[in-house]
Residue, then its C-alpha position, 0 to 999 in steps of 0.5 A: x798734101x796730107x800723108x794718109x793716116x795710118x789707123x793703127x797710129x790714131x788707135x795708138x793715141x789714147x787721148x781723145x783730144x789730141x785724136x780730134x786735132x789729128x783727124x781735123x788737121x787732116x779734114x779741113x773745113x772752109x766757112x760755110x755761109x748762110x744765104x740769108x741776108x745781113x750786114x756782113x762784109x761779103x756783097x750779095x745784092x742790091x735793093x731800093x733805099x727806103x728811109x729808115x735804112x742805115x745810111x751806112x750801107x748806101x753805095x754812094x757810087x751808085x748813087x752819083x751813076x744812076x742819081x737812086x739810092x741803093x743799099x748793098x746787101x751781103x751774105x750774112x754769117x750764122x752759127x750753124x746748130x751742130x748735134x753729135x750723137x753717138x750710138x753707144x749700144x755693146x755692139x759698138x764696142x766690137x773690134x775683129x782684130x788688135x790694134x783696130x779701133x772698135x767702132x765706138x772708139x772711130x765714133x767717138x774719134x770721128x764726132x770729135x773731130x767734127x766738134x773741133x771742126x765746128x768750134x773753128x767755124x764758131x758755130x754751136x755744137x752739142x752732144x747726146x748719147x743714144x742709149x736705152x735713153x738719150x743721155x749726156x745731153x747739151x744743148x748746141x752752143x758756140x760758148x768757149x767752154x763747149x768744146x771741153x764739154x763736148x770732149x768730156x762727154x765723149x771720153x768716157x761714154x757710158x756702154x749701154x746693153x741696147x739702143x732702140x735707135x728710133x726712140x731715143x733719136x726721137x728723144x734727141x729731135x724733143x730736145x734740140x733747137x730749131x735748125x741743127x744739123x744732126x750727125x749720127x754716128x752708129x753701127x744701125x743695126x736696127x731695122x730701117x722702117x723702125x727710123x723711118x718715122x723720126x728721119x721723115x720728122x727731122x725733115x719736116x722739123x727743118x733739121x738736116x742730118x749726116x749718117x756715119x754708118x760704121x762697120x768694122x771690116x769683118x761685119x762687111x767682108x765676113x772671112x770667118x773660116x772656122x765653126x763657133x758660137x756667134x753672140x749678139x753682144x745686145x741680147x747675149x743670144x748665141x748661134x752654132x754657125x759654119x761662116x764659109x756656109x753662111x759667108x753669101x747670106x749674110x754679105x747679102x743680107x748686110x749690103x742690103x740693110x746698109x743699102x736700105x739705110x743709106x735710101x733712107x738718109x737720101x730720100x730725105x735730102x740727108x747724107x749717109x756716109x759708110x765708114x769702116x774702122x780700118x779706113x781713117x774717115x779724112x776723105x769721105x769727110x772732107x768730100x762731104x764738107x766741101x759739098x755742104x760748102x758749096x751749097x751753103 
């Protein structure tokens, strides 16, 4: 049994690398399995031998029982296509407090992680940036070096001032293979009509996706006390505001839009998962994980 992770402790490591080990240690993951059919060594079913079939594969067993030649079928391996792609728009760089991962930082922490978790199961991984354009692309692969490439493009991602969110996963979705699991990780402050459309193509396309909707505490629970100007780190706008004044709208507000957001993850057969930067992501990682296993 782990020790919960102390997030002040994860925020201390400076490297990215040894963060990943610490976070997917702490994940776990079991093979997933496909359920298509091959030559692996995990039995799956039965079917008439036709000739032309491998002699290998016969249960000669069964044949000596029943006197009809029967070839043994299995579960058949197969790399999974992963696509991480980190939002790295200026409000992903906030933090309330010291010693607080911004939500890039948990981002970047929590994808490679994932990445370190994907390369033990030999599946393929990639990696795009969401920026004013996708950026940093690779394409998913299981070759040795990928992991390396994924980690660099994660260690120093260029900030961009804004992300149109639904344009540059667009761009991401012209890009990629056939069949990845997408796993976005970003704070969705846009509005979810304006992904609606390229959520629905992943799912028409055959894709299947994982949102990990970042907030730092603050965003949710809102305890400001004091009168200020409050800045749009995206557009640099600024607002006079009295928070204890504005505290009920804008928790409501916030609930609603992440609500909204995880709707429209689930009514197309995705997964959303809140996270927040004062709470390591091992358990609603794990949680997910075991799922996708179990369905595998």
């Amino acid at each position: 049994m782990f020790a919960p992770l102390d997030m002040a402790e994860l925020a201390a490591l400076t490297s990215l690398p040894l963060r990943a080990r610490c976070l997917a240690d702490a994940v776990g993951a079991g093979r997933h399995r496909s359920r298509r059919r091959g030559a692996s060594v995990e039995f799956a079913d039965y079917r008439d031998y036709h000739p032309g079939d491998d002699l290998r594969r016969v249960d000669w067993r069964l044949l000596a029982r029943t006197d009809r030649a029967h070839l043994r079928e299995a579960h058949e391996e197969t790399p999974m296509r992963v696509l991480l792609l980190l939002d790295v728009s200026a409000s992903m760089n906030y933090a309330s407090r010291p010693k607080l991962m911004t939500k890039l930082d948990y981002g970047r922490s929590a994808l490679a992680a994932l990445s370190l978790v994907v390369r033990r199961q030999r599946d393929a991984g990639g990696i795009g940036l969401l920026a004013e354009e996708l950026s940093g692309y690779l394409p998913p692969s299981s070759s040795p070096g990928r992991l390396r490439s994924l980690w660099a493009t994660l260690e120093t991602p260029a900030s961009s001032r804004q992300t149109p969110l639904a344009r540059t996963l667009a761009q991401a979705a012209d890009a990629a293979p056939r069949a990845c699991l997408f796993v976005i990780a970003s704070d969705f402050y846009e509005e979810a009509d304006a992904i609606a459309d390229v959520i629905r193509r992943l799912r028409f396309e055959g894709h299947d996706a994982l949102a990990l909707h970042l907030a730092d505490p603050e965003e949710e629970d809102f305890t400001f006390s004091d009168p200020a100007q409050f800045q749009d780190p995206e557009t640099g706008s600024e607002w006079p505001l009295d928070p204890p004044a504005a505290a009920a709208a804008y928790r409501a507000a916030f609930a609603a839009h992440r609500v909204r957001i995880h709707d429209l993850f689930l009514e197309n057969g995705f997964a959303h998962l809140s996270l927040r930067t004062d709470v390591a992501p091992v358990d609603a990682l794990s949680a997910y994980l075991a799922v996708r296993a179990g369905r595998s």
